[in-house]
N, C-alpha and C positions, 0 to 999 in steps of 0.2 A: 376385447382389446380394441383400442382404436387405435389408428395410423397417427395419432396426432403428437398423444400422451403417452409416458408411462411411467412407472415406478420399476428402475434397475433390467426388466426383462429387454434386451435388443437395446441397452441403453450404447450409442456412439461414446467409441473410449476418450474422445477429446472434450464428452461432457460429464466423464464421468469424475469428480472432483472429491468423494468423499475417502478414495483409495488414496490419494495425496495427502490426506489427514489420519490414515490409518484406520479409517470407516469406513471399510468395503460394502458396509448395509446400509448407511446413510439415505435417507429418503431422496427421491431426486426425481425430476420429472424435466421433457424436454418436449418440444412443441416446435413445428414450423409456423410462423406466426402470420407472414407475406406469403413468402412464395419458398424457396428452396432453403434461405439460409437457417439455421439451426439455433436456438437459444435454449438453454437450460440451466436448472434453478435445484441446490443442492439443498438440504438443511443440516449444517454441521452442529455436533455435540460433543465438540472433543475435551474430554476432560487431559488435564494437567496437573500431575503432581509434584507439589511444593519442591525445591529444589532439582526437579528433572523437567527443564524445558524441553520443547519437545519441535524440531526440524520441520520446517514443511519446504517442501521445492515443487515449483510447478515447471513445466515443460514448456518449451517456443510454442508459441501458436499464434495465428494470424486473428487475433482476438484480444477482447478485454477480461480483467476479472475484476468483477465487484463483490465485495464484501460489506456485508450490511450488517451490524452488530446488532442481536437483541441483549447482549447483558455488556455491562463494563468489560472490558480486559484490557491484557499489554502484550507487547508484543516488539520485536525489532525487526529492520531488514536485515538481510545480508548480504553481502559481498560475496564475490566471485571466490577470492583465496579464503570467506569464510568469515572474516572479519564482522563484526557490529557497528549497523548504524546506532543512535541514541534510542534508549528502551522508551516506547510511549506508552502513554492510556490510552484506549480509545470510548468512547465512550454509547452507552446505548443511542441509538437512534441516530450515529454517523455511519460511515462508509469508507472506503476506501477503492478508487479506482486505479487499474495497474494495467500497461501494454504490456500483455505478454508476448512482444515480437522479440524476445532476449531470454524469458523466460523470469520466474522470481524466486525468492526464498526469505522466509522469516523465520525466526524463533519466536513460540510459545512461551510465553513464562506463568501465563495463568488458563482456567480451564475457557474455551472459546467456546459460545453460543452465537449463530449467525447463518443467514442466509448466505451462498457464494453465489453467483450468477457466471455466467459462461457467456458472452456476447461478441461475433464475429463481427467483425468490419463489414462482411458481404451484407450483414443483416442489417447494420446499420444506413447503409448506403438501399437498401431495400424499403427499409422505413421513411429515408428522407424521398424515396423517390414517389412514394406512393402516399403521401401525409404532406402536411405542411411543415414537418421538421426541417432545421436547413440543412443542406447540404455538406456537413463539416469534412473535413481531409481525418481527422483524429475528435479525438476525447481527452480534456487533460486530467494530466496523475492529478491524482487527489489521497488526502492521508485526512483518514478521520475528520472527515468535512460533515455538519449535519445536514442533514435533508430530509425537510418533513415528506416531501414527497413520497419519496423513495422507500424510505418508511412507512407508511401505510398503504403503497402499492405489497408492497414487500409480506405485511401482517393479514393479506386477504388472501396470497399463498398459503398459509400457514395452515389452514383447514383440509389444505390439497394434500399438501404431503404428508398431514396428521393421520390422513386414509387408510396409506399403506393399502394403495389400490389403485386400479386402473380409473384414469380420470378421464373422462369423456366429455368433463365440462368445458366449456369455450370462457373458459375463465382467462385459464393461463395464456392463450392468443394475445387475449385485450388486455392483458396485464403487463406482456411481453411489449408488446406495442404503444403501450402507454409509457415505460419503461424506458425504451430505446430513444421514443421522442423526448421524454421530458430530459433526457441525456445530452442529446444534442442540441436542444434551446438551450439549457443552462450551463451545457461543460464541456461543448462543441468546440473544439479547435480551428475557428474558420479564418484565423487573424494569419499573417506571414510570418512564420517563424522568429524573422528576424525584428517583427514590433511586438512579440509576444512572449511568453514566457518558454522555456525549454520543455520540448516531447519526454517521454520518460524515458527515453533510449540516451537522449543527451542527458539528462539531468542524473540519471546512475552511472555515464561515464565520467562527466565531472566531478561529482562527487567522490566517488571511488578512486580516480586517479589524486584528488583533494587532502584526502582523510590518511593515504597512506605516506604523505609528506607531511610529517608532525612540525617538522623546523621549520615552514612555510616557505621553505624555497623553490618551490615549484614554479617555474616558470611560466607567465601569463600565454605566451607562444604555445605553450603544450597544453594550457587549459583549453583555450581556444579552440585547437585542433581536434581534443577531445568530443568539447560540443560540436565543431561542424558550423562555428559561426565567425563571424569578423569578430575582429577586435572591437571595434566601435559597438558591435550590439552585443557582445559578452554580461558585462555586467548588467544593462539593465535586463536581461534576458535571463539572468540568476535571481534578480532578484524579485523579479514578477514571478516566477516558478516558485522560488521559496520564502519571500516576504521579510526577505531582509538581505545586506548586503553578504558575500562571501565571506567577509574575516568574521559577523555576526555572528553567523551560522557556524563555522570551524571552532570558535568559541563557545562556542555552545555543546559543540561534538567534543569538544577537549572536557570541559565541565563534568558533562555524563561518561564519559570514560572514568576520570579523575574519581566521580564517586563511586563507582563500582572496587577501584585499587581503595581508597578507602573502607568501602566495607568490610576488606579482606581481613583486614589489622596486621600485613605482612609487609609492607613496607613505609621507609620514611617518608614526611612530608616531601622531602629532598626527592625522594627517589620517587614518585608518584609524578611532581612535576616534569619528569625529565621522559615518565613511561605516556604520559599523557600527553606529552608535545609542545607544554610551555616553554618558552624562551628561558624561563630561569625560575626560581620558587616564588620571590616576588610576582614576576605575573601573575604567576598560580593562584596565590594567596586574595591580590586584587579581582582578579576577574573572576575566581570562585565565589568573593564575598559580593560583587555584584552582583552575578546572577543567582545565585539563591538564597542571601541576605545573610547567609551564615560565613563564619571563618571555614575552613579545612577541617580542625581543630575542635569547634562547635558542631561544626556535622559530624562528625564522627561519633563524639562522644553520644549526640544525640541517636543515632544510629545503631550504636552498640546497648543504650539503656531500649 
């Protein structure tokens, strides 16, 4: 055994990431890469069967979690009371980056193949100190972003943990390190909050506090306060974070609500509208047929054949 590597034996619990997935055996190796701070790299397998999605919650930590997909899936956030964000794809060869300074939670809807990574802030700030990376304060959220990079960093892991064995190779150092850097050149939070987009701490309490006011009377006062920022930099600050404006985006969260009651075949159009948070059926009707070129009426039936 060496002090560097390992596979599950003296693995630290805050990297241990396959017990959150329900794969206590999950291959998994961790490495000091600099100096003291800790990085470790899981391989998950978690299969998913058709109509039982399947919970995952990670715990606070003073750290990132990356998710690197090697097959397609889907998958949603969730909400503190539990609630659903919109159901995505993700797709092979993207990622997903998450501050867990709050902690996170998704639903599985399909079976998940993917690399997780575990990356502290102590270690990143270790990497920019000792490399040419800059110096960033944070890392921003990222949903299903691709990156070649990251990706065949990620596919040169893949022999390590195939092992199921003590790794003594100086692989995962340099891979960690290459890792960390190419994170902080390209997704480096080094701008001021307030000319940049939203940390993920603000950007799941706005939305959260967003989603669960379907009338949209939520008061711009209590948005604001949510994020932690002025009025004056709110919206552009939503919309750099999520690449569109706030009614956009609600519109869109009301959409994929809508088709889920939809699928159900248990209530009216009428009452769909109303559980979805449109103003009235007509909008319903409009802004459903906008964003997915179909009626209500035509998705459905298409849905149910």
């Amino acid at each position: 055994m060496t002090k560097e590597t390992n596979v599950h034996q003296d693995l630290p619990q805050e990297l241990s990431l396959g017990r959150f997935f329900g794969l206590a055996d999950a291959p998994c190796l961790h490495t000091r890469p600099v100096r003291d701070a800790l990085f470790g790299v899981t391989y998950l397998d978690c299969r998913v069967e058709a109509h039982s999605p399947r919970v995952v919650t990670l715990p606070k930590q003073d750290c990132f979690f990356l998710m690197l997909y090697l097959e397609d899936t889907r998958h949603c956030d969730l909400m503190d009371d539990g609630c659903e964000h919109p159901l995505r794809t993700y797709r092979k060869g993207s990622m997903c980056l998450v501050d867990l300074a709050e902690g996170a939670s998704i639903r599985l809807y399909e079976t998940l193949q993917s690399l997780a990574f575990i990356i502290p802030r102590a270690l990143l700030a270790e990497v920019s100190e000792f490399s040419s990376a800059p110096a960033a304060r944070s890392l921003r959220c990222l949903r299903g972003t691709p990156d070649d990079v990251v990706f065949s960093l990620g596919k040169v892991l893949l022999p390590l943990l195939d092992q199921q064995q003590f790794a003594p190779s100086p692989v995962l150092g340099h891979v960690a390190v290459a890792i960390c850097a190419h994170l902080l050149h390209r997704h480096g939070d080094i701008k001021d909050p307030q000319e940049s987009g939203f940390s993920e701490f603000q950007e799941k309490k706005t939305t959260d506090l967003w989603i669960k006011d379907f009338d949209n009377n939520t008061e711009l006062d209590a948005m604001t306060h949510a994020a932690g920022l002025p009025i004056a930099h709110f919206s552009k600050a939503f919309q750099l974070a999520k690449g569109q404006t706030l009614q956009a985006w609600l519109i869109l969260y009301r959409v994929a609500l809508a088709k889920r009651y939809l699928a159900e075949h248990e209530h009216s159009f009428h009452e769909i509208a109303s559980l979805s948070g449109f103003r009235d059926p007509a909008h319903f009707f409009d802004d459903f047929t906008t964003v997915t070129g179909l009626s209500p009426e035509v998705w459905r039936k298409r849905w149910l054949n």
